[in-house]
C-alpha positions in Angstrom: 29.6 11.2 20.3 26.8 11.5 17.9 29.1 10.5 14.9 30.8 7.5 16.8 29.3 4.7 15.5 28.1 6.2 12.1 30.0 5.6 8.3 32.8 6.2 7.3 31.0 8.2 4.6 28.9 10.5 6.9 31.6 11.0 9.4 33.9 12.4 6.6 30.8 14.1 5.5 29.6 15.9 8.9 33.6 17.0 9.0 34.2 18.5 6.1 30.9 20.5 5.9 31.0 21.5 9.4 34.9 22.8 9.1 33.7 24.4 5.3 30.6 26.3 6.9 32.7 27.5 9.6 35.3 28.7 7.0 32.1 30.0 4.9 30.9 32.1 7.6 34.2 33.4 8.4 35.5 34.3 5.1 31.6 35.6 4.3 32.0 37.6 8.1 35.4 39.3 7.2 34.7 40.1 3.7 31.7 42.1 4.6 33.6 44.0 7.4 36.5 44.8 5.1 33.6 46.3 2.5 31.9 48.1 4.7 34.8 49.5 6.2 35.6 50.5 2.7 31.9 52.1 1.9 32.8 54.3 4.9 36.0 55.4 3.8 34.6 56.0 0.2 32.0 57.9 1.7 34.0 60.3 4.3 36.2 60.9 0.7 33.3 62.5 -0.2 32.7 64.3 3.0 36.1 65.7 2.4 35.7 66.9 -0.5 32.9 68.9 0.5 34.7 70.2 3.6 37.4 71.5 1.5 34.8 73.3 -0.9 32.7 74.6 1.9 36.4 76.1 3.2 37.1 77.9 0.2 34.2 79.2 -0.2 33.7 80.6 3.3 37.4 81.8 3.3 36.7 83.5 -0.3 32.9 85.4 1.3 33.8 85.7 4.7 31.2 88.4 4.8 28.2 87.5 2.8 26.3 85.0 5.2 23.3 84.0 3.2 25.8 83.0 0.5 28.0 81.2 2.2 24.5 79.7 3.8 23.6 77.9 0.1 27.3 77.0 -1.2 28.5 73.8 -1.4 26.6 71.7 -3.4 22.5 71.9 -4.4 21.8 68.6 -1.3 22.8 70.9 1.3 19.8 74.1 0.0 17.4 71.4 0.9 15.7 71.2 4.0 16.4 68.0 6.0 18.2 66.7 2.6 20.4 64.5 4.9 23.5 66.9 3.8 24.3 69.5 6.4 27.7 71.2 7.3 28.6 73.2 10.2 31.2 75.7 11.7 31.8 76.6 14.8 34.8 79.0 16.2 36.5 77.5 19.5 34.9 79.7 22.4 32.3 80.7 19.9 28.4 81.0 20.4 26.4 78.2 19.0 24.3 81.0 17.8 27.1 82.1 15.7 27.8 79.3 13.7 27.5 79.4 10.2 25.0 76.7 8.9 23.8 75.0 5.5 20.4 76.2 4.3 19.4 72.3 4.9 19.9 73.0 9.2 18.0 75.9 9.1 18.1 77.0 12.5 19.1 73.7 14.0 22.2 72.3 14.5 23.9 69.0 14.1 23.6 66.7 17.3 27.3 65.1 18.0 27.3 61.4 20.1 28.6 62.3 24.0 32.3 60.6 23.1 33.1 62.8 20.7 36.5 64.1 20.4 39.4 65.6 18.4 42.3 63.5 17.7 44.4 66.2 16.1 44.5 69.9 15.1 45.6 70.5 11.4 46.0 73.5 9.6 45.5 72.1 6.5 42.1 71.1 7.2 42.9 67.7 7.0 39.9 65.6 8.5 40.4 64.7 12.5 37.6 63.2 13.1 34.8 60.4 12.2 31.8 59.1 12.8 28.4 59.3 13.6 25.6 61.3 14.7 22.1 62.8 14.3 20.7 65.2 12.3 17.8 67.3 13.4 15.1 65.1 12.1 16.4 62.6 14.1 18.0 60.5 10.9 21.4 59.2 11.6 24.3 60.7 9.7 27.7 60.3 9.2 29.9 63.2 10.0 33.7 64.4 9.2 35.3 67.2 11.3 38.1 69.1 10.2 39.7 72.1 12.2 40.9 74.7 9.7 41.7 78.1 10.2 40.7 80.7 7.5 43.1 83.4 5.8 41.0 86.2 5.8 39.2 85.9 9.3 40.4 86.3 12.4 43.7 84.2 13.7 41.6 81.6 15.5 40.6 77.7 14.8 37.4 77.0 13.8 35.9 73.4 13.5 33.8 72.4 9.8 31.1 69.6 10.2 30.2 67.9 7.3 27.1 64.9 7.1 25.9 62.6 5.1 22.9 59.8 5.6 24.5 57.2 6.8 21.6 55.4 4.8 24.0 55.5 1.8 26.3 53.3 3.2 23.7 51.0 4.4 22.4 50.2 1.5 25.8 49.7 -0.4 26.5 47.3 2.7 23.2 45.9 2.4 23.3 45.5 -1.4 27.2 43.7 -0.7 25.4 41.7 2.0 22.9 40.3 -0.2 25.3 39.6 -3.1 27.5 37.8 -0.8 25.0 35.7 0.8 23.7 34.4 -2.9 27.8 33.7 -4.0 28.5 31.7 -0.6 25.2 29.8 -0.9 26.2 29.0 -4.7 30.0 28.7 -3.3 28.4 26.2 -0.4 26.7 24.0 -2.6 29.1 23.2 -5.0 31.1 22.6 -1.8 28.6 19.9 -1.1 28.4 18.3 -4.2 32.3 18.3 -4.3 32.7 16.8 -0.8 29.7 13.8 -2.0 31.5 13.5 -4.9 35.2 12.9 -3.5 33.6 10.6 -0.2 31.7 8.7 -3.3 34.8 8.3 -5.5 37.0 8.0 -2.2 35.6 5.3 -0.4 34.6 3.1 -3.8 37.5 1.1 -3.5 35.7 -0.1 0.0 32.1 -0.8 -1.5 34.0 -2.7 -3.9 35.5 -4.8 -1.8 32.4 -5.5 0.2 30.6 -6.3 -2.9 34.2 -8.5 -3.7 33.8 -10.4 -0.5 29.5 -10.8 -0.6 30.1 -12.8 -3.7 32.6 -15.1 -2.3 30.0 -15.5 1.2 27.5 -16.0 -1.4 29.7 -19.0 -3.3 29.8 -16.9 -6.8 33.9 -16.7 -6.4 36.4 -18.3 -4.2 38.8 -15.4 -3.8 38.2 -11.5 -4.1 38.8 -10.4 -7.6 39.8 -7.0 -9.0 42.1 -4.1 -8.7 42.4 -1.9 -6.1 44.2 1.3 -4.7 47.8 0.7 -3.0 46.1 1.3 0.2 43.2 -1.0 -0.3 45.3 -4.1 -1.9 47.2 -5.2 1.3 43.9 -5.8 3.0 42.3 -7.5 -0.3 45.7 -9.8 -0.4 45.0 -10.4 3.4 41.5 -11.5 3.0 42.5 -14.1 0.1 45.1 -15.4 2.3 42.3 -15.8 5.2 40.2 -17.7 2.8 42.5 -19.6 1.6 43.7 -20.9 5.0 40.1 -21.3 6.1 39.4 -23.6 2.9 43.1 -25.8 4.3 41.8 -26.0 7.6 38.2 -27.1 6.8 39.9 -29.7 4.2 41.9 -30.8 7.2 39.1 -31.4 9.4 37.2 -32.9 6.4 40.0 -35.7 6.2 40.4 -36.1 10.4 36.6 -37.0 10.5 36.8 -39.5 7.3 40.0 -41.0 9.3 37.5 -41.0 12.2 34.9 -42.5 10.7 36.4 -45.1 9.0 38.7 -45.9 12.3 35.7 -46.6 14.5 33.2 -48.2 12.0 35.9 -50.9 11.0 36.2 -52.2 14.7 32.4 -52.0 15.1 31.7 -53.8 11.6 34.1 -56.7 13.0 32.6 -56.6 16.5 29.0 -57.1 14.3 30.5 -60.2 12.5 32.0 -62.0 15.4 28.8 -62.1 16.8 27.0 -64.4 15.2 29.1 -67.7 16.7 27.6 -66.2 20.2 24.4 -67.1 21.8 21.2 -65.9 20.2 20.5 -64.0 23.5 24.0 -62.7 23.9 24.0 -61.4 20.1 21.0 -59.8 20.1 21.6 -57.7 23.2 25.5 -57.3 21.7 23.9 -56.3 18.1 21.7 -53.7 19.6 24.2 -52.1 21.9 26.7 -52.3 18.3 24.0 -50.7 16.4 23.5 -48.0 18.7 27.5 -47.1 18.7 27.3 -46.8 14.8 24.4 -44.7 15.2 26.3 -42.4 17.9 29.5 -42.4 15.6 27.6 -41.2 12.5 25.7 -38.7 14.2 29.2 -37.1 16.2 30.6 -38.0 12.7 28.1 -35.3 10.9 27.7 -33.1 13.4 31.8 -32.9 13.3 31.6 -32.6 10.0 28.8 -29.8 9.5 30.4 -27.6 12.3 33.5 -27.4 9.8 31.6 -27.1 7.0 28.8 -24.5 8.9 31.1 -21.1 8.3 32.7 -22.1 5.1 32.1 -19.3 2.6 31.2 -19.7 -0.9 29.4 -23.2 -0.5 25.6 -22.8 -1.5 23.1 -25.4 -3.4 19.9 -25.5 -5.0 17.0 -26.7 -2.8 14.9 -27.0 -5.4 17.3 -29.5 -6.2 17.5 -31.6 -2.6 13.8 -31.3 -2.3 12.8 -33.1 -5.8 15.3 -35.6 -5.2 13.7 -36.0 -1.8 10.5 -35.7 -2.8 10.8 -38.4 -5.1 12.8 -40.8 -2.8 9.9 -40.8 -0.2 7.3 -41.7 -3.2 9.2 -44.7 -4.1 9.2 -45.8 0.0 5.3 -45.4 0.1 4.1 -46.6 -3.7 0.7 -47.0 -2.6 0.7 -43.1 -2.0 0.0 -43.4 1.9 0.6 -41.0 3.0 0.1 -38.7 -0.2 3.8 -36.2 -0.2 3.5 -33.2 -2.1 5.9 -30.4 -2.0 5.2 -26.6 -3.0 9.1 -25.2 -3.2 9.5 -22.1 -4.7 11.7 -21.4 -7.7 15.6 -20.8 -7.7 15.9 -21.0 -3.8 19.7 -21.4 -2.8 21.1 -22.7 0.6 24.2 -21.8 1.9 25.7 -25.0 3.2 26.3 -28.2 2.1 23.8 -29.9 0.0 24.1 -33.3 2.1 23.9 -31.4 5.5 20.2 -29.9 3.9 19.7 -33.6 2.8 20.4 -34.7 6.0 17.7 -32.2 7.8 14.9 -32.1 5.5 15.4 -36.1 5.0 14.7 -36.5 9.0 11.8 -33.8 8.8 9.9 -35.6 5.9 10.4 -39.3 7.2 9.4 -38.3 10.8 6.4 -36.3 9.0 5.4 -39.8 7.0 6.0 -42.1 10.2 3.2 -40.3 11.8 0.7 -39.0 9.4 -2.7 -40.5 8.6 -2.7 -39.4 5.2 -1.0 -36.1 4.2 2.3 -34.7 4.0 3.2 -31.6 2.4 6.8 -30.1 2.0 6.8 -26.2 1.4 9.8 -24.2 0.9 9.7 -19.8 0.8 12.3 -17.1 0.5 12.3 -14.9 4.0 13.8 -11.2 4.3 14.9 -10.3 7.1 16.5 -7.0 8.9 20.1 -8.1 7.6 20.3 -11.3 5.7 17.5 -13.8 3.8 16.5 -17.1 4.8 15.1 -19.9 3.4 11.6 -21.1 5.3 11.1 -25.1 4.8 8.3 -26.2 6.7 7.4 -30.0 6.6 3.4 -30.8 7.7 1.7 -33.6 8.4 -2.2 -34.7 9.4 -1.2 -36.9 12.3 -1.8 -36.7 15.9 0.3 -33.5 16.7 2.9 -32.8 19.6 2.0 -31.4 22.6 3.9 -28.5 23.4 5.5 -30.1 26.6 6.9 -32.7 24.6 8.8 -30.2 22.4 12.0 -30.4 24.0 11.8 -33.8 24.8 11.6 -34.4 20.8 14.5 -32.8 19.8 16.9 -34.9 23.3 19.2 -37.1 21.2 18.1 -40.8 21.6 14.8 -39.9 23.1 11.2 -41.1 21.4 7.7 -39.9 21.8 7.0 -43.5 21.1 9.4 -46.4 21.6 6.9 -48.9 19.1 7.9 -46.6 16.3 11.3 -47.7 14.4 14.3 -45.3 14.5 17.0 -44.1 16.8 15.5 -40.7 18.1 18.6 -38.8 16.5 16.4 -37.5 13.4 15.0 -34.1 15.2 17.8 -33.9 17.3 20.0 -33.9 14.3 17.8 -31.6 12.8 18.1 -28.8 15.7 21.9 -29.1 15.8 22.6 -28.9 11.7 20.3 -26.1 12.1 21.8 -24.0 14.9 25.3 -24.4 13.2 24.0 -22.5 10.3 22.2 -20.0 12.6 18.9 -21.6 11.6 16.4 -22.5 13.8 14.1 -24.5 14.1 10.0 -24.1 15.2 7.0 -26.6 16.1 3.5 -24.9 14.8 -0.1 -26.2 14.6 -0.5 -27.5 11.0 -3.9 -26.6 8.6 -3.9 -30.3 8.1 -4.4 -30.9 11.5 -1.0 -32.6 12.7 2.3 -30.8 13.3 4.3 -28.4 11.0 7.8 -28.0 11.7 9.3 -24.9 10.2 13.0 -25.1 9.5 14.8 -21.7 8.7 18.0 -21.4 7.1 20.5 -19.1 5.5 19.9 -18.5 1.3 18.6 -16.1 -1.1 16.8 -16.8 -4.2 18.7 -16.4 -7.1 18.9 -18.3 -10.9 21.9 -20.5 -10.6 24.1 -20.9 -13.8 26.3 -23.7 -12.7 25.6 -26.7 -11.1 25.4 -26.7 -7.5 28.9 -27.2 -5.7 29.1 -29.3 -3.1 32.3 -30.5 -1.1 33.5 -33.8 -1.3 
């Protein structure tokens, strides 16, 4: 659940490490088992073969006890060396066992569960493991039930131990060595599983990065090569985009045929007007007027919906805005009310350069109609949390808006102020344009004292080599 909606990348990531620690600790688990099985194995070897000398020995001086006390080996002469062997006759006093000088008086202590598997005469060992010596340390001990040529008939056992310290450090030593190997081992594992998840899933970035250039109008179609399993879903994208750019070219040819098929009628309806009564025309020429404007702003807003989600279609505002910029100068020569514009460099839209026309056009003229003296354009690049936008904000030093009359500005057909010329379409035109790109659109107090009306809209900024394409 915790991995559900992550990457492809760190899914196969979490998986393979999790299934190669698993296998680390495993193999790492079973390797030291199987060596210190073998430490103990190499160890009771050596047990043996000081139970077969102590054997000999005691067979060969059955009679001399403090010889047979120090034979052996020079470990077991030394007082709590760690290396004591033992035997006792079946039915025997402890008192009369015969000891290594390293027991002294003691004897070894055996666990409670200890047993004898077998009885062989050729002092084969019969049992193993482990028990305490009389300083308390724990040894390991062999038993092996012999019965000597020289003494009497019956079976005696021979103890030999060892510190089982020996084999603890051998195991410990192992331990250590195989903790550094599996960590090296581990993290080459690592690298190797980044490494084949970075060169695995490379075709994929690529095609992302393939398919941000055509949403970002560098290229109409994904370009490049890619892996047998990656190329269906390439060639299936190019044949989406292609069909897309056939059905927007479509609609762009329906709503010419529409606009041409209503504005003909209206355009005859306007000339066969004027034979009519001046009254009659005038109230007939407004009401025509009105339809054109209704038709051209369906028209558009037809158009722009088509034209909203096509991919690879960006402009220059730079562009738009000094070509607006100096289209309102030559409306008001006498520099009332002064326009200025502050747009930063190499801002790109992603639309249609006559749809950004058509909403900063409306912002700026509405902006002049009402200012006293000012009107600034501004345009800014704005990151957000997954895409950039373009901030255009259009200000003026008029009267204002009063927030309650907000909504009512941006109603198509309604005015603030019916003595002012226009249609009331131009901020309703605005918001609509602007919601088809996933804009939006804001009213702010303005520094100059009037209104500011901030217009956001998809782009980045970027140096544009080519001219600006724009759909016909």
């Amino acid at each position: 659940m915790l991995l559900k909606n992550r990457s492809i990348a760190v899914r196969l990531a979490a998986a393979s490490l999790l299934w190669s620690a698993v296998i680390l600790v495993d193999a790492a688990a079973v390797l030291y088992h199987l060596e210190s099985r073998s430490t103990e194995q190499i160890f009771d070897r050596r047990l043996e073969t000081y139970a077969e000398t102590v054997v000999t020995l005691v067979d060969v001086y059955p009679e001399d006890a403090g010889l047979v006390g120090s034979i052996g080996h020079i470990l077991f002469d030394l007082p709590q060396s760690g290396w004591y062997w033992e035997i006792s006759r079946d039915g025997g006093r402890v008192e009369d066992n015969l000891r290594s000088n390293s027991l002294g008086d003691a004897h070894l202590i055996l666990p409670p569960d200890w047993g004898v598997d077998t009885r062989d005469e050729n002092a084969r060992v019969s049992v193993r493991g482990y028990g305490t010596a009389p300083d308390g340390e724990r040894v390991r001990i062999i038993e092996a039930d012999v019965q000597f040529r020289v003494r009497d008939n019956g079976f005696y056992r021979v103890y030999v131990a060892g510190p089982a310290s020996e084999i603890t450090i051998v195991s410990n030593r192992f331990l250590y060595m195989l903790i550094a190997t599996f960590s090296l081992l581990g993290l080459g594992w690592v690298i190797t599983t980044f490494v084949q998840i970075r060169y695995g899933l490379k075709p994929l970035n690529d095609l992302r990065a393939a398919l941000s250039l055509v949403r970002a109008g560098r290229t109409e179609r994904i370009e490049g090569r890619f892996p047998e399993d990656i190329a269906p879903l390439a060639k299936e994208i190019n044949l989406l985009l292609e069909t897309n750019r056939e059905i927007l070219e479509r609609a762009r040819t329906q709503v010419g045929n529409l606009a041409h098929a209503l504005k003909t009628p209206l355009s005859v309806m306007s000339n066969e007007i004027e034979d009519m009564d001046p009254e009659t025309a005038k109230r007939i020429r407004e009401q025509t007027e009105i339809m054109k404007d209704q038709v051209q702003y369906h028209v558009n807003r037809a158009r722009a919906a088509a034209l909203a989600g096509t991919l690879g279609t960006y402009n220059s505002v730079n562009d738009v805005a000094d070509a607006l910029l100096r289209t309102f100068r030559k409306i008001y020569p006498e520099g009332v009310p002064e326009i200025t514009g502050d747009v930063s460099r190499n801002l790109v839209f992603f639309g249609e350069s006559q749809d950004l026309q058509e909403m900063l056009g409306n912002l700026i003229d509405n902006a002049c109609k009402w200012a006293k003296s000012k009107v600034r354009l501004s345009a800014t690049l704005k990151k957000g949390e997954e895409r950039a936008f373009i901030r255009l904000s259009v200000e003026d030093d008029g009267p204002g808006i009063e927030k309650d009359n907000i909504n009512t500005a941006v109603q198509r057909g309604k005015k603030l102020d019916e003595t002012q010329p226009g249609t009331g379409l131009g901020l309703s035109i605005v918001a609509d344009l602007s919601s088809l790109y996933r804009g939006s659109l804001a009213f702010e107090k303005s520094p100059l004292g009037g209104v500011r009306v901030v217009l956001e809209l998809p782009g980045e900024q970027r140096i544009m080599p080519t001219p600006p394409q724009t759909a016909m």
